[in-house]
C-alpha positions in Angstrom: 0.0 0.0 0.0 1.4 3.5 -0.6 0.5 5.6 2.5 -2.1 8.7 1.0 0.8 11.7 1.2 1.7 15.1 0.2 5.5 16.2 -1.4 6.1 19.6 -2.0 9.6 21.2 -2.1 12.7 21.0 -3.1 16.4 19.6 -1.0 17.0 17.7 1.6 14.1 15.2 2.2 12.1 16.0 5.5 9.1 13.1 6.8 6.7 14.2 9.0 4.9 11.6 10.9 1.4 12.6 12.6 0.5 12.0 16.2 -2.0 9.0 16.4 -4.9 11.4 17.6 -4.5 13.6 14.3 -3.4 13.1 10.4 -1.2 14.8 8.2 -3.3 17.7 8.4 -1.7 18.7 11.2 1.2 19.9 9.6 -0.2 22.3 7.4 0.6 25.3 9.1 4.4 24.6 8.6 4.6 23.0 5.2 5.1 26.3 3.4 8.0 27.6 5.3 9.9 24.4 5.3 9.3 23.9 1.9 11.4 26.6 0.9 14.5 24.6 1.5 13.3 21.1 2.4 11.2 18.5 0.5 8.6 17.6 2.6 6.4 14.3 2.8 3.4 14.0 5.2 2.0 10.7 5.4 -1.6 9.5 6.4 -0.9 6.3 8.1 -3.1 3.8 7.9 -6.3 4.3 9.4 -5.7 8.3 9.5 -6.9 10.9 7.0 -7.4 9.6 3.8 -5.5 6.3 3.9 -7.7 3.3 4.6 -7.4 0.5 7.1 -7.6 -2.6 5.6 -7.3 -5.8 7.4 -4.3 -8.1 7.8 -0.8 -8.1 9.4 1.1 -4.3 7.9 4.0 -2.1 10.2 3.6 1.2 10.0 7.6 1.5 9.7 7.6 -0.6 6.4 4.7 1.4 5.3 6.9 4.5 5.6 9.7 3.0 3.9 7.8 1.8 1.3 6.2 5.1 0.7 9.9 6.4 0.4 10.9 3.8 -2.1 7.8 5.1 -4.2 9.1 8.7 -4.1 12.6 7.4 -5.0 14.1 9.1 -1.2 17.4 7.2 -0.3 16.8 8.4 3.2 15.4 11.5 5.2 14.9 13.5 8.3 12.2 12.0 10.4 10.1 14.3 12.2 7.6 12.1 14.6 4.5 13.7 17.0 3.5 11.2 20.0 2.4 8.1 18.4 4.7 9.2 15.0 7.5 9.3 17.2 7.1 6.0 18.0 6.5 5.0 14.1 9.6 7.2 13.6 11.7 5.1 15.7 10.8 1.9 14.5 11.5 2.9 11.3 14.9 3.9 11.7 15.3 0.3 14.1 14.1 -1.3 11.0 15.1 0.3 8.2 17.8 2.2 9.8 19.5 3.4 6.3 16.3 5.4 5.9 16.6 7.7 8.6 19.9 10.3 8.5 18.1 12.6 11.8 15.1 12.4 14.2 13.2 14.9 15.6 10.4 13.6 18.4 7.7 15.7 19.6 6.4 14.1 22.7 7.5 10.4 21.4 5.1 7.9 22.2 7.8 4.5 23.3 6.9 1.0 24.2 8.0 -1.2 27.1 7.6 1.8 29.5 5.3 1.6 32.4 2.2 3.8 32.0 1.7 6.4 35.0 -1.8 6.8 37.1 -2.6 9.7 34.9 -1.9 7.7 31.4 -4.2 4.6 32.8 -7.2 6.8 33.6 -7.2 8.5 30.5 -7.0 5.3 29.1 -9.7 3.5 30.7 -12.1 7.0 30.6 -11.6 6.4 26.6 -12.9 2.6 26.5 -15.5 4.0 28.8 -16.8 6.4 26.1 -16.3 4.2 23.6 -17.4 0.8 24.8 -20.8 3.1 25.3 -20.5 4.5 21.6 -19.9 7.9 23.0 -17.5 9.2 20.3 -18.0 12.8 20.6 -17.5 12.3 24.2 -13.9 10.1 23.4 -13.6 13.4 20.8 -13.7 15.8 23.4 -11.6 13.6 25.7 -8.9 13.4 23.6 -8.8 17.4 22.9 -9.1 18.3 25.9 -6.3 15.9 27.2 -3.5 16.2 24.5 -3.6 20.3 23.3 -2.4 22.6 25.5 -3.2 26.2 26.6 -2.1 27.9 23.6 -4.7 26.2 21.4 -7.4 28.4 20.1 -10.8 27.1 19.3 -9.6 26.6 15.9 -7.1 24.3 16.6 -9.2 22.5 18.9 -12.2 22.2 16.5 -9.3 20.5 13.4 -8.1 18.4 15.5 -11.5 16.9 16.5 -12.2 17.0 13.3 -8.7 14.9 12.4 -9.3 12.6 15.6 -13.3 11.9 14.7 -11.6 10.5 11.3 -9.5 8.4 12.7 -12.0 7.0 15.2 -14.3 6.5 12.3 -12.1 4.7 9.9 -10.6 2.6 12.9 -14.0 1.6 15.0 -15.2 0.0 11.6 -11.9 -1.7 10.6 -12.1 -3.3 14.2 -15.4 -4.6 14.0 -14.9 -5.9 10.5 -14.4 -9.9 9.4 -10.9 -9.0 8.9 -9.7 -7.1 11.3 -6.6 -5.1 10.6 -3.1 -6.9 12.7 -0.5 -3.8 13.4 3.2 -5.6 14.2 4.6 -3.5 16.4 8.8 -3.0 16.1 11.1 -3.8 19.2 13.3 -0.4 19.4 16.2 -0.5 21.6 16.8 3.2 22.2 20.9 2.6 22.5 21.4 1.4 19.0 19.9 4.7 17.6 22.5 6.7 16.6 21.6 9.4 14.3 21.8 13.0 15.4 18.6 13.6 17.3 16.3 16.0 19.0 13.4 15.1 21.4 10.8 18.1 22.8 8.8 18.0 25.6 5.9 20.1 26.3 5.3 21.9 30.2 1.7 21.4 30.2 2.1 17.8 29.1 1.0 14.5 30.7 3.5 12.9 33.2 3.8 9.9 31.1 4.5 11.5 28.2 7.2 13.8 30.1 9.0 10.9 31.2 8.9 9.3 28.0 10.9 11.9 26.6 13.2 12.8 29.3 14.2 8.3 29.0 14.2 9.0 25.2 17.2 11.8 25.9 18.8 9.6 28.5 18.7 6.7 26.0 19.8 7.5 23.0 23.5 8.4 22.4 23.9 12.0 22.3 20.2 13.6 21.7 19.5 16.5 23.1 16.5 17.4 25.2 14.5 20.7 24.3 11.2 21.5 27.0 9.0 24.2 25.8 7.9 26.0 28.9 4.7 26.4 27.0 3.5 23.7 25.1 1.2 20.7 26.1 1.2 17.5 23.6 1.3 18.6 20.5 3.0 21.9 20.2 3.0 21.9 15.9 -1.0 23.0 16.5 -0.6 25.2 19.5 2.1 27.5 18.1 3.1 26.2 14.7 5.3 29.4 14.3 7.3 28.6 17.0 7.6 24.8 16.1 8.4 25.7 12.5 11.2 28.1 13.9 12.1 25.3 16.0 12.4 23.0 13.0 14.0 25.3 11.1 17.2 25.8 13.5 17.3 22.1 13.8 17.4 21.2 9.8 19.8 24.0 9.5 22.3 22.4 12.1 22.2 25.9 14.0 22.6 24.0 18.0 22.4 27.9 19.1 19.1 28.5 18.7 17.3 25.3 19.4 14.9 26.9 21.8 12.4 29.2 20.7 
């Protein structure tokens, strides 16, 4: 399957990899900037935006690497929110050629322990859902992952992206062939690409902690908080993420912090 995806630009190849409560939507608000001196892919992954979910055993890493070979990229930055930082690393544990740099925004990473906040969420979600609330899980998941920067704009797209993906992912799951994700064992010590991971203030615990062993883990990456953000800073203040992205791409280590 080749993941539904947008390239624009020109240079040195830049994937973007969406968090798993949003598509590649959300990285609209930076495409044009980067673009000037980057090609850029954004991906739907499967059961996001406009790529399907079909059933069957697929990995979201080969998916990506797949997508690449069909766009005839050697290899590229990876740029991974939450859950696409978790697809991110996996694909450069798997196909590590692929990946030259990462940059993880709030990385999603397996094998950790959830905390009491991370559990709750997760059982108030099944709640809502087991009861077919889904503008109630909708409203959950908004109000949990964007922070206090995010206007009612940003609030109402990513709704919008996260009622998608509930949509296309509810009815793959109650399907006669249910879709079979194979996740990738990622041991954070062989990474060892340059690499950036950012954590957000107003995050959850969990996902604090996940980044902060993400830093301590992989050889050499450097930790960047933003003393504003909450989960997914490229929505809440996609001028100061672009910026952010920006300095990184451009190898300038003195402005790293917006």
């Amino acid at each position: 399957m080749i993941l539904a995806h947008d390239d624009a630009g020109a240079g040195t190849p830049v994937l973007l990899v969406h968090a798993g409560v949003a598509d590649r939507r959300m990285w609209e608000p930076l495409v044009p900037a980067l673009s000037h001196a980057f090609r850029v892919v954004r991906p739907d992954l499967r059961g996001f935006g406009d790529t399907p979910l079909p059933g069957g055993e697929y990995a979201d890493a080969d998916d990506l690497a797949t997508l690449l070979d069909h766009l005839d990229v050697a290899d590229a930055v990876v740029v991974g929110s939450s859950f696409g930082g978790r697809v991110a690393l996996e694909l450069a544990a798997t196909h590590p050629g692929r990946v030259r740099e990462l940059v993880l925004l709030n990385p999603d990473l397996d094998g950790v322990a959830p905390t009491e906040t991370a559990e709750a969420f997760d059982a108030a979600e099944d709640r809502l859902l087991e009861a077919d609330d889904l503008e109630g899980a909708v409203r959950l998941n908004v109000a949990t992952w964007l922070g206090p920067d995010a206007d009612l704009s940003v609030r109402e797209a990513l709704a919008a992206m996260q009622r998608r993906a509930f949509d296309i992912q509810l009815a793959a799951d109650a399907s006669d062939d249910p879709p079979e994700p194979r996740r990738a064992a990622v041991d954070l010590e062989a990474v060892v690409v340059p690499t950036v991971v950012v954590t957000g203030a107003h995050d959850m615990d969990h996902f604090r902690h996940l980044a902060a062993y993400a830093a301590e883990h992989i050889g050499g990456a450097e930790l960047v908080e933003l003393d504003w953000a909450g989960h997914l800073p490229a929505l809440e203040r996609p001028d100061a993420v672009r910026a952010l992205l920006l300095d990184v791409l451009r190898d300038d280590p003195t402005v790293h912090a917006p």
